[in-house]
C-alpha positions as CSV (number, residue, x, y, z in Angstrom):
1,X,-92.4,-93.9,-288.0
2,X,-92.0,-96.3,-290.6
3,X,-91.8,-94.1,-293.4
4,X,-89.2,-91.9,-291.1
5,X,-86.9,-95.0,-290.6
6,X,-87.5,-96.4,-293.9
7,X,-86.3,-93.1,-295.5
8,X,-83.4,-92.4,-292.7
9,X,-82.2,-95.5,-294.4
10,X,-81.7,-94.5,-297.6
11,X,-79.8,-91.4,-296.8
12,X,-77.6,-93.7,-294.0
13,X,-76.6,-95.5,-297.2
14,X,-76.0,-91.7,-299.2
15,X,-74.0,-91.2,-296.1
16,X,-71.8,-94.2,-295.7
17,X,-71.3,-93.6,-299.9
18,X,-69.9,-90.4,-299.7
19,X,-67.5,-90.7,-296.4
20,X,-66.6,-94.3,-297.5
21,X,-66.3,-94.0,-301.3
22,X,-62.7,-92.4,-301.5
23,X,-61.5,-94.9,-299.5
24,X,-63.4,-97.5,-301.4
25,X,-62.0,-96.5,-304.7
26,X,-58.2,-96.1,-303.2
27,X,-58.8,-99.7,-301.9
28,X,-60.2,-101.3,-305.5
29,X,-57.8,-99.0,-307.9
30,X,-60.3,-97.8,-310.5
31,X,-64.4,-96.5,-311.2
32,X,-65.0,-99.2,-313.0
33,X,-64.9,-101.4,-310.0
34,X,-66.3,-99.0,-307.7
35,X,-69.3,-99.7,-310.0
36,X,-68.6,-103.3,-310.5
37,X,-69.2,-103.4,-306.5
38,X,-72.1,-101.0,-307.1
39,X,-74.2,-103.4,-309.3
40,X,-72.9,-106.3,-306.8
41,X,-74.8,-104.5,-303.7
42,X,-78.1,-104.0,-306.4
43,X,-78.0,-107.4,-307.4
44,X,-78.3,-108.6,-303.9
45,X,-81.3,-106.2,-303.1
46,X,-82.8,-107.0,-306.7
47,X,-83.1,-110.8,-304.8
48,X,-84.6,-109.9,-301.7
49,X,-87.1,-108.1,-303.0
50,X,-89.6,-110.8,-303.8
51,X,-89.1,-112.6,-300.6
52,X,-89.7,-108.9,-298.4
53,X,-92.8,-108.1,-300.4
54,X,-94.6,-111.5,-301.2
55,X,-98.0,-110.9,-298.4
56,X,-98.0,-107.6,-299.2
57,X,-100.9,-106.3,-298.9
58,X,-101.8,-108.9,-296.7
59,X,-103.3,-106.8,-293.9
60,X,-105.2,-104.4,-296.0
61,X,-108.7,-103.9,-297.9
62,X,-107.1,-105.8,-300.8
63,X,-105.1,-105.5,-303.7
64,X,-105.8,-102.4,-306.0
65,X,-104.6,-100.6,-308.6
66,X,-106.6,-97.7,-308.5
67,X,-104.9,-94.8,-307.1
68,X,-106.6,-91.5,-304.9
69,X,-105.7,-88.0,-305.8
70,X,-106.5,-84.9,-304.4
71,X,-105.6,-81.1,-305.1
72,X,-104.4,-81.0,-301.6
73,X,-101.7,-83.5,-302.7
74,X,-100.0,-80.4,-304.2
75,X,-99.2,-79.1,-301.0
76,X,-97.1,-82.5,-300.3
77,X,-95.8,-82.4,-303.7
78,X,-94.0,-79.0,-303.3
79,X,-92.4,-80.3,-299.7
80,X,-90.8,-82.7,-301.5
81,X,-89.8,-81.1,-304.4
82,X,-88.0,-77.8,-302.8
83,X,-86.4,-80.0,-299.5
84,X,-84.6,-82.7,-301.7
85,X,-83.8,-80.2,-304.6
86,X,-81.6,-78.0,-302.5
87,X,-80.2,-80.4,-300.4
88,X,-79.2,-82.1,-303.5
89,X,-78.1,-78.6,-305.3
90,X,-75.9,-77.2,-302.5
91,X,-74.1,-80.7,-302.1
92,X,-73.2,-80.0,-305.7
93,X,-72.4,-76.5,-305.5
94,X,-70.2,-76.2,-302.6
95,X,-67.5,-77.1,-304.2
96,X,-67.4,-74.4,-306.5
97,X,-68.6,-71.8,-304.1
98,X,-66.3,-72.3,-301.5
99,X,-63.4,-72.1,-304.3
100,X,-64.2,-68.5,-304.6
101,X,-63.0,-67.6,-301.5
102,X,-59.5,-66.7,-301.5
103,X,-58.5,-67.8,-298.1
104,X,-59.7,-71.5,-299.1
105,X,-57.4,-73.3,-302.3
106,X,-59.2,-76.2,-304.6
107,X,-58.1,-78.5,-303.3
108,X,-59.3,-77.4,-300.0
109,X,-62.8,-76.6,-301.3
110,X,-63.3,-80.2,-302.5
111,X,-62.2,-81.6,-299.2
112,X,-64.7,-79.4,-297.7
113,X,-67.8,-80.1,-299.9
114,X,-67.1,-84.1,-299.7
115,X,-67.7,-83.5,-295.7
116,X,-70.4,-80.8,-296.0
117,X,-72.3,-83.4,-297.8
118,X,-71.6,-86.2,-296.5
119,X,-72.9,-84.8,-293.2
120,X,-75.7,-83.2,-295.1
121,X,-76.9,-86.9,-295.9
122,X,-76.1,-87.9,-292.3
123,X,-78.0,-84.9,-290.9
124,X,-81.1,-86.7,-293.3
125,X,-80.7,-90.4,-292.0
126,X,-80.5,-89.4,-288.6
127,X,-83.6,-86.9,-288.3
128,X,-85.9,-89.2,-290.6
129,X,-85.2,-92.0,-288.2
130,X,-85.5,-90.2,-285.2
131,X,-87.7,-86.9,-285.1
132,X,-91.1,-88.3,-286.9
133,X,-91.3,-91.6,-284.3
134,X,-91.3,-89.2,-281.8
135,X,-93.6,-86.8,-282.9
136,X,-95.8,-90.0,-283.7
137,X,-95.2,-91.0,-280.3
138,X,-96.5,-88.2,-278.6
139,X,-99.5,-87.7,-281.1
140,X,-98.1,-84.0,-282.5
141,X,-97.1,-84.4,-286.1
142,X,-98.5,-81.8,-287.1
143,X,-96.2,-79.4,-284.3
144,X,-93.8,-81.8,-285.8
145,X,-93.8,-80.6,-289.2
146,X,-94.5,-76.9,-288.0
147,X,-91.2,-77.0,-285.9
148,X,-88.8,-79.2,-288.7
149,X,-89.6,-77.0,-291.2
150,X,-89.4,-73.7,-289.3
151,X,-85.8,-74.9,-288.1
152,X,-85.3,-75.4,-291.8
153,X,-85.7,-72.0,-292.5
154,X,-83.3,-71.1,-290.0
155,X,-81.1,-73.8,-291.0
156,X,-81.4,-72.8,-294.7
157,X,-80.7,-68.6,-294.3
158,X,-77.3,-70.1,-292.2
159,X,-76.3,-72.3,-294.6
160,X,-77.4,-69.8,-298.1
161,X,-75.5,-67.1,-296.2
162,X,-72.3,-69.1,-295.6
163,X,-71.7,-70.5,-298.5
164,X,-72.7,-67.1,-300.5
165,X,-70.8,-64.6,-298.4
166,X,-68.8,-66.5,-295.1
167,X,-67.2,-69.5,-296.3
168,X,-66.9,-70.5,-292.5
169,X,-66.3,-74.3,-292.2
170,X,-67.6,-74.5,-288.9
171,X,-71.1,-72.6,-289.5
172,X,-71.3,-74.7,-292.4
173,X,-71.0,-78.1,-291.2
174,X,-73.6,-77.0,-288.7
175,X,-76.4,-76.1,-291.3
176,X,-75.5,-78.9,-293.4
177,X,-76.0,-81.3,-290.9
178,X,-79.3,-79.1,-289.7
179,X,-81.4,-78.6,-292.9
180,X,-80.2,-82.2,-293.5
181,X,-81.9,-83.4,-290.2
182,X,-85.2,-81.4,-289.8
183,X,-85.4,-81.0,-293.1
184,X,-85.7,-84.7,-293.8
185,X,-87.4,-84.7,-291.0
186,X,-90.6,-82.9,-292.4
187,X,-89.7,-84.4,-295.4
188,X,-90.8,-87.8,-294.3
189,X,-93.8,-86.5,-292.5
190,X,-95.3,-84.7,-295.8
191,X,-95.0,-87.9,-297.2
192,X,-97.0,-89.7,-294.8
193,X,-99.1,-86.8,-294.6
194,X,-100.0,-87.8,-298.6
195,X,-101.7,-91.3,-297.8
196,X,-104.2,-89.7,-295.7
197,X,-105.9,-88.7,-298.4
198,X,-106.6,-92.7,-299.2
199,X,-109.4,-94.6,-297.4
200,X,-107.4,-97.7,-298.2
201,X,-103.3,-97.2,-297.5
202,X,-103.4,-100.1,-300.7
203,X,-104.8,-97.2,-303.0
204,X,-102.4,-94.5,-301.3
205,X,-99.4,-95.7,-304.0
206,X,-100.3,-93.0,-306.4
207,X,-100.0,-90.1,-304.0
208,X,-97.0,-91.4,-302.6
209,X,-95.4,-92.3,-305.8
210,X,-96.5,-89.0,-307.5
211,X,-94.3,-87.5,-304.0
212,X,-91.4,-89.0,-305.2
213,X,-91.9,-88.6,-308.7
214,X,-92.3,-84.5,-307.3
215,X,-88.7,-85.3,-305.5
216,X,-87.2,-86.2,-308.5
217,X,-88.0,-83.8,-310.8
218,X,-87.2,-81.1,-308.3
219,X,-83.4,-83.1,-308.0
220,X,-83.1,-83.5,-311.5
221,X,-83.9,-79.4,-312.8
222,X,-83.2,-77.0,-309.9
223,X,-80.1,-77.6,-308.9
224,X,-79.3,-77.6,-312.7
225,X,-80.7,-74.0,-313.4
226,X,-81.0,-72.4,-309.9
227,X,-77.3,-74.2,-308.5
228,X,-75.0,-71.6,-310.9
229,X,-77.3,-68.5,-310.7
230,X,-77.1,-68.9,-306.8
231,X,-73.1,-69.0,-307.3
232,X,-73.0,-65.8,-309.7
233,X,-76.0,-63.9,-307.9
234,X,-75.7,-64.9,-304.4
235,X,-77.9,-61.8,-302.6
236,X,-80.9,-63.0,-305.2
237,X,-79.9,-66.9,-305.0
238,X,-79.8,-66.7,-300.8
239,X,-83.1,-64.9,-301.1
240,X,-84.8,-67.8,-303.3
241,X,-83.7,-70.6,-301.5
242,X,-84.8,-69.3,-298.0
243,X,-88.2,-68.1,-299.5
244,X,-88.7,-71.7,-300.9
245,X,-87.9,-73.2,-297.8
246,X,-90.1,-70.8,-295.8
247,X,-93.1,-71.6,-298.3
248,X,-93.0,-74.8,-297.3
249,X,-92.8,-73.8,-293.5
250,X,-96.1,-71.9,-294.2
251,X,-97.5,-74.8,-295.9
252,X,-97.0,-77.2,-293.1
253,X,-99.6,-75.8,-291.0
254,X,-101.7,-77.0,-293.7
255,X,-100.8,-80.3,-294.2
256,X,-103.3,-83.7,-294.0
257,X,-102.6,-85.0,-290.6
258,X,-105.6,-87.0,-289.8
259,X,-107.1,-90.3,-291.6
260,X,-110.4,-89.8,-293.7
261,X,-113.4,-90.5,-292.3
262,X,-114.0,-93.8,-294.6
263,X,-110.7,-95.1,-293.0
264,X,-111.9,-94.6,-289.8
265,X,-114.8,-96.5,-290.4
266,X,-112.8,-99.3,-291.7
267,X,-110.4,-99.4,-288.7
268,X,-113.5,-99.6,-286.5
269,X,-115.2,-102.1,-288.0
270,X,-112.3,-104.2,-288.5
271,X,-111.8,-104.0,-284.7
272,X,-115.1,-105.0,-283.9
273,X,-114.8,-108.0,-285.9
């Protein structure tokens, strides 16, 4: 849950940027003070760091610096990679493949990809924050992440096959906003699912670290290389993108649910004390 909310409140802010931004930079004139206000709003978090983050960890074994890895942290690793890679490439590329349809103009085909986006991003805030409390809830994360990521699939083939060969808006917006919100969804529950591998949830920063380093790498190469060959070789590029996805599907019945056995002895003890 708190990874879910903590995470739906990142892409809330990706949200709000990219429905509010046009009007923001129509409002101050120029870039340069659309990033003026940029380094305002990181200045203020830069401060309220210290003051959030002082106790921690407070209410753990103690302070360490030594991480945990396991091989089984791959598994995670790839989750992360593929779901925030494509999210991130078709974001970029929909601009450009919607602009090969002849019944949609340029200008048009921007419009379009600032909303497909935006609600992408949306889709992401609103099912990290809400799908992974309730799977906590009712103690069936893993059918959680079985069913987010199967919907992702589905979500993924819709939205591949739209932009590749449709170009409907309406279909569109809907997978968007879909892989967006189960696919953040299982997102954010592979990423919890990465500390279980810790005895101590002070020592899990490594495997969740190494998660987002994952994420990032996945962001910063895939949609660079796979984003163009998916416009010029759509069958191929719809092809790779729903078998990534469904990898992942496959791999969430596989996924560390459950807390180590040395953590479970620690929570008992500490509750008998």
């Amino acid at each position: 849950m708190i990874v879910g909310v903590s995470v739906g409140i990142l892409f809330l802010g990706m949200s709000a940027g990219s429905f509010l931004t046009p009007g923001i930079l129509a409002s101050l004139g120029s870039v340069n003070r659309v990033f003026l206000l940029d380094a305002a709003i990181s200045l203020i978090a830069l401060v309220s760091v210290p003051f959030v983050t002082k106790n921690y960890p407070r209410d753990y074994a103690g302070r360490s610096l030594k991480g945990v890895f396991k091989a089984g942290m791959f598994k995670n690793w790839y989750v992360g990679l593929i779901i925030s890679s494509l999210s991130v490439m078709f974001g970029g590329i929909a601009a450009s493949a919607l602009g090969l349809f002849p019944f949609i103009g340029k200008s048009t085909a921007e419009s379009y990809a600032g909303v497909l986006s935006g609600l992408s991003f949306l889709g992401s805030a609103l099912g990290a924050i809400i799908l992974p409390p309730i799977f906590e809830s009712i103690r069936r994360v893993r059918a959680g992440m079985v069913f987010t990521s199967l919907i992702a699939v589905a979500s993924m083939a819709l939205l591949g096959y739209g932009l590749a060969y449709s170009g409907n808006y309406g279909v569109l917006m809907a997978s968007f906003f879909s892989f967006g919100f189960f696919g953040n969804a299982y997102w954010s529950m592979a990423m919890t699912s990465t500390t279980r591998y810790s005895p101590d949830p002070a020592q899990a920063g490594f495997a969740t670290s190494m998660y987002s380093v994952a994420t990032n790498l996945g962001v910063a190469f895939i949609p660079t290389f796979l984003g163009p060959y998916f416009i010029g070789n759509p069958g191929p590029g719809v092809g790779i993108v729903v078998g990534a996805v469904a990898l992942g599907f496959i791999i969430s019945f596989f996924l560390k649910v459950s807390l180590s056995s040395s953590t479970g002895n620690q929570e008992a003890q500490a509750s008998q004390a």
